[in-house]
DOPA-425132 format. One line per 10 residues: number of its first residue (from 0); for each residue x, y, z negated of N, C-alpha, C. Coordinates in Angstrom, 3 decimals, padded with zeros to 6 digits, m for minus. Example, Ala and Ser with C-alpha at 12.3 -4.5 7.8 and 13.67 -1.06 7.14 Angstrom:
# residues 2
0> 013.190 m005.690 m007.800 012.300 m004.500 m007.800 013.200 m003.300 m007.800  012.850 m002.250 m007.080 013.670 m001.060 m007.140 012.900 000.030 m007.870
# end
This chain:
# residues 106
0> 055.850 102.497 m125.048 055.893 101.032 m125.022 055.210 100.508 m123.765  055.767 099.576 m122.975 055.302 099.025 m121.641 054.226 097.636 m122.007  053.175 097.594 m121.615 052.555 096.860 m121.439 052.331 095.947 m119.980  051.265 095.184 m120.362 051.118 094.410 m118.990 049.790 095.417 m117.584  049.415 096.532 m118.685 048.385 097.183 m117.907 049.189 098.136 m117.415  050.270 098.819 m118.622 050.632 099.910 m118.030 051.919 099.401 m116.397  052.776 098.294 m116.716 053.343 097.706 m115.513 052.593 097.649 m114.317  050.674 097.031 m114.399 050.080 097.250 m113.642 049.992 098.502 m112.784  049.958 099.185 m113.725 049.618 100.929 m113.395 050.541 100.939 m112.006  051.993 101.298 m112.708 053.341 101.190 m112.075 052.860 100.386 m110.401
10> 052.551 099.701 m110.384 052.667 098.626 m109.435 051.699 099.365 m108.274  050.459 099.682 m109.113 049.472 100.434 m108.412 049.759 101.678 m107.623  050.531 102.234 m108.644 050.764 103.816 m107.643 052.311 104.135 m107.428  052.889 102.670 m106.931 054.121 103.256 m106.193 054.192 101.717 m105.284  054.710 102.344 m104.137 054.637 101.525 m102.904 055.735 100.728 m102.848  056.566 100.350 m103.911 057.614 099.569 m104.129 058.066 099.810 m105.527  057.949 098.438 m105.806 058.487 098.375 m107.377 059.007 096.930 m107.614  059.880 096.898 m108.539 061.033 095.895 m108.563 060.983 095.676 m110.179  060.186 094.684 m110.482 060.462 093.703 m111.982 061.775 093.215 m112.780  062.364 093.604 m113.503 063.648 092.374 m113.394 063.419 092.218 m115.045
20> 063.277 090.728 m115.407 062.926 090.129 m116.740 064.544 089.451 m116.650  064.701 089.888 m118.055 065.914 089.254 m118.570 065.681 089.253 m120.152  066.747 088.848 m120.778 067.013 088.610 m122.368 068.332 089.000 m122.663  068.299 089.486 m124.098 069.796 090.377 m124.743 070.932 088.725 m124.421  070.537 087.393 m124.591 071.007 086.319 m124.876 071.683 085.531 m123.431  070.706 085.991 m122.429 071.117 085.867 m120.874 072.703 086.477 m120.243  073.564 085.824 m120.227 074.629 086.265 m119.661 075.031 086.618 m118.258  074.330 085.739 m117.242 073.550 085.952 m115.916 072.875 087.164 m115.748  072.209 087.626 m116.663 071.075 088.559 m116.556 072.207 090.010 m116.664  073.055 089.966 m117.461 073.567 091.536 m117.761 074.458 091.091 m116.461
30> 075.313 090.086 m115.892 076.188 090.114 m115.352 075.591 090.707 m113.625  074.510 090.200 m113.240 073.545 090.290 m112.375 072.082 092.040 m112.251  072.311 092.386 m113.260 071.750 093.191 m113.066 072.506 094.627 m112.656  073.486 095.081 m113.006 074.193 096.417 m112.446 074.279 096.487 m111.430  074.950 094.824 m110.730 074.705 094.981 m109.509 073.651 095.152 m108.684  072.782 094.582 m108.741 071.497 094.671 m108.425 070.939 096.004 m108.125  071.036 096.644 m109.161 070.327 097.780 m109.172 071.122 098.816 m108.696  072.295 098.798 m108.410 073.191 099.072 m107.817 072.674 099.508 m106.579  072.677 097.978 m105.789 072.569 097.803 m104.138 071.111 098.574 m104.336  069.585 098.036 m105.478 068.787 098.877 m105.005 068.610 099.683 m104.919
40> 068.979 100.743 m105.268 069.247 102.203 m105.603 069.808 102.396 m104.095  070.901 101.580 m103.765 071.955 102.456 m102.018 070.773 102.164 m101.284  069.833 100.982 m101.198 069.181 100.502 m099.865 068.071 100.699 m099.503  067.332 101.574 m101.178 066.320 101.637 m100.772 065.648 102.798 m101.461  065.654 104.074 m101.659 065.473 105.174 m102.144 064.041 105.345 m103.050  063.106 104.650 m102.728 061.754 105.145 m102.816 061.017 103.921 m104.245  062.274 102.720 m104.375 061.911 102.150 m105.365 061.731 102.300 m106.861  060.626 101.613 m107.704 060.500 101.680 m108.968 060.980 100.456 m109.475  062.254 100.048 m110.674 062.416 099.492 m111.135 061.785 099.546 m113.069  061.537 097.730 m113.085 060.338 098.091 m114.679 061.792 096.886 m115.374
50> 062.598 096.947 m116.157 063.380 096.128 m116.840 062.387 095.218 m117.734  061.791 094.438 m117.877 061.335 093.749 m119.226 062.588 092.910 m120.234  062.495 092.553 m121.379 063.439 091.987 m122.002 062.166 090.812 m122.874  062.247 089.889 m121.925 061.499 088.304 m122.536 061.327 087.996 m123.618  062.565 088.512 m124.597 062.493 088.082 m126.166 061.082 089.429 m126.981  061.345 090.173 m126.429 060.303 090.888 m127.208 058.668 091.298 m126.367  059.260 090.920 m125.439 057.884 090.893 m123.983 057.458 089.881 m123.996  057.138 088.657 m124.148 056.860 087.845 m124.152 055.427 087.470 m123.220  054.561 088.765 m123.773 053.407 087.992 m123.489 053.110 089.158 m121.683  054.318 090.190 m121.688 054.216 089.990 m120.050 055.053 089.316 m119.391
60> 055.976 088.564 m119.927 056.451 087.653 m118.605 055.276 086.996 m118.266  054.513 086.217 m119.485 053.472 085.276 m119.337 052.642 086.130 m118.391  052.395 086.875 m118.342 051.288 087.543 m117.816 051.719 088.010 m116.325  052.873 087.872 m115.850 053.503 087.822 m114.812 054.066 086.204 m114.504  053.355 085.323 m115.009 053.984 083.873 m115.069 055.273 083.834 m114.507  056.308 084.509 m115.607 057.676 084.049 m115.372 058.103 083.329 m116.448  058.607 082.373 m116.494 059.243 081.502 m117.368 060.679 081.077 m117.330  061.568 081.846 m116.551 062.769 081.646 m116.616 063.582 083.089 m116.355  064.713 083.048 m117.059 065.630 084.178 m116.841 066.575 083.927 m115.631  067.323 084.702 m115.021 066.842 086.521 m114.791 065.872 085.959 m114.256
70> 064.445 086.815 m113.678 063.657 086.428 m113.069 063.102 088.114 m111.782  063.603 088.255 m110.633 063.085 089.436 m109.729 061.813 089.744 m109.193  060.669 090.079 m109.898 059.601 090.123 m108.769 059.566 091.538 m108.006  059.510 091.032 m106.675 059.272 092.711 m105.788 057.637 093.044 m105.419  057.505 093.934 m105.575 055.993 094.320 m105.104 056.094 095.836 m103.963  055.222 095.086 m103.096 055.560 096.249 m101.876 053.885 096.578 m101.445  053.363 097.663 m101.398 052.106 098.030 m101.300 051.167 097.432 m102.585  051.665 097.104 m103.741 050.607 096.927 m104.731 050.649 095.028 m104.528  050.999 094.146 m103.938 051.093 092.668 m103.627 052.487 092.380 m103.862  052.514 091.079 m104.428 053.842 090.501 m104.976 054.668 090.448 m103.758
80> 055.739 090.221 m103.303 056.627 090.350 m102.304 057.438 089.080 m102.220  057.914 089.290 m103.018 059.571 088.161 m103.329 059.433 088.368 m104.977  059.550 086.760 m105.163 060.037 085.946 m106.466 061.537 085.442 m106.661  062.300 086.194 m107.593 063.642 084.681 m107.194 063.756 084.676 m108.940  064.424 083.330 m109.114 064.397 083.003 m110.381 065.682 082.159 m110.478  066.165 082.479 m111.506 067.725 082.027 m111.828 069.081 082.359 m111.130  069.171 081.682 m110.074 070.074 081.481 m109.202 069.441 081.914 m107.945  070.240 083.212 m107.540 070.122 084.704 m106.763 071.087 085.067 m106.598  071.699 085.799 m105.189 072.348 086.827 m105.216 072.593 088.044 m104.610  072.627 089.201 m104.826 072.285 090.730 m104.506 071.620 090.315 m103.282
90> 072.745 090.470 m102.488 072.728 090.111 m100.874 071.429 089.453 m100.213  071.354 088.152 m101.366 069.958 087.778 m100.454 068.937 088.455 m100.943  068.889 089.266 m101.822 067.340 089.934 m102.910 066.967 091.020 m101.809  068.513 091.763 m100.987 068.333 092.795 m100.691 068.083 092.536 m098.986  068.614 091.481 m098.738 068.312 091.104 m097.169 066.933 090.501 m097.109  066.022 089.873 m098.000 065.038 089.742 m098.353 063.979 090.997 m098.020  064.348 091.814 m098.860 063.287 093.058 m098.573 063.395 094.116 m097.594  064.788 094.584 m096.855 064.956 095.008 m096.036 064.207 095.492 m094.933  064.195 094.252 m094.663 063.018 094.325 m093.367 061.637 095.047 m093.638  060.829 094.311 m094.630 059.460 095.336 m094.708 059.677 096.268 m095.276
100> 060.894 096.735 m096.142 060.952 097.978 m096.553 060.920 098.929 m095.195  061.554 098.794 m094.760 062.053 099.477 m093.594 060.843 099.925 m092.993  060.138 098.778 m092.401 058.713 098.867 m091.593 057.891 099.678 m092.575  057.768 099.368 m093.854 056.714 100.613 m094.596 056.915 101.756 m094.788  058.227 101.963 m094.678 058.780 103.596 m094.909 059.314 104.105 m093.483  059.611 103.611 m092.729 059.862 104.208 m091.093 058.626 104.915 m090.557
# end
């Protein structure tokens, strides 16, 4: 079972990790996530993705103050990176991180 310490953990000992909060009820969220994880998987090898599902997580979205579905947080060296919330798409999530990915792993 994932907690908000053990996500911490996660965050702590990998140099890129990728949040994605959604709900079984979110239609955005399933339609938006394959892809997603898709492109992250081609662009960026070294990432950790943590799925939360809001309806039964509740108290880590809160604890990640997200309050809306889908919701992406990136964390790159252990510090939040990029937030996007709702209305997103691949392209910009992934042209977004690109760049410092690149610079931390080159």
């Amino acid at each position: 079972m994932q907690t908000a310490e053990t996500i911490n953990q996660t965050i702590k000992e990998n140099p890129a990790v990728m949040l994605y909060f959604s709900a079984p009820t979110c239609n955005v969220c399933h339609a938006l996530k394959p892809k997603l994880l898709e492109a992250i998987n081609e662009n960026f090898k070294t990432f950790e993705i943590v799925s939360i599902d809001v309806s039964t997580d509740a108290e880590i979205a809160a604890h990640f103050s997200v309050f809306a579905i889908p919701t992406v947080l990136v964390f790159l060296d252990g510090r939040e990176f990029l937030r996007k919330s709702r209305h997103m798409s691949v392209g910009e999530v992934i042209s977004e991180i690109k760049r410092p990915y690149e610079i931390m792993f080159s």
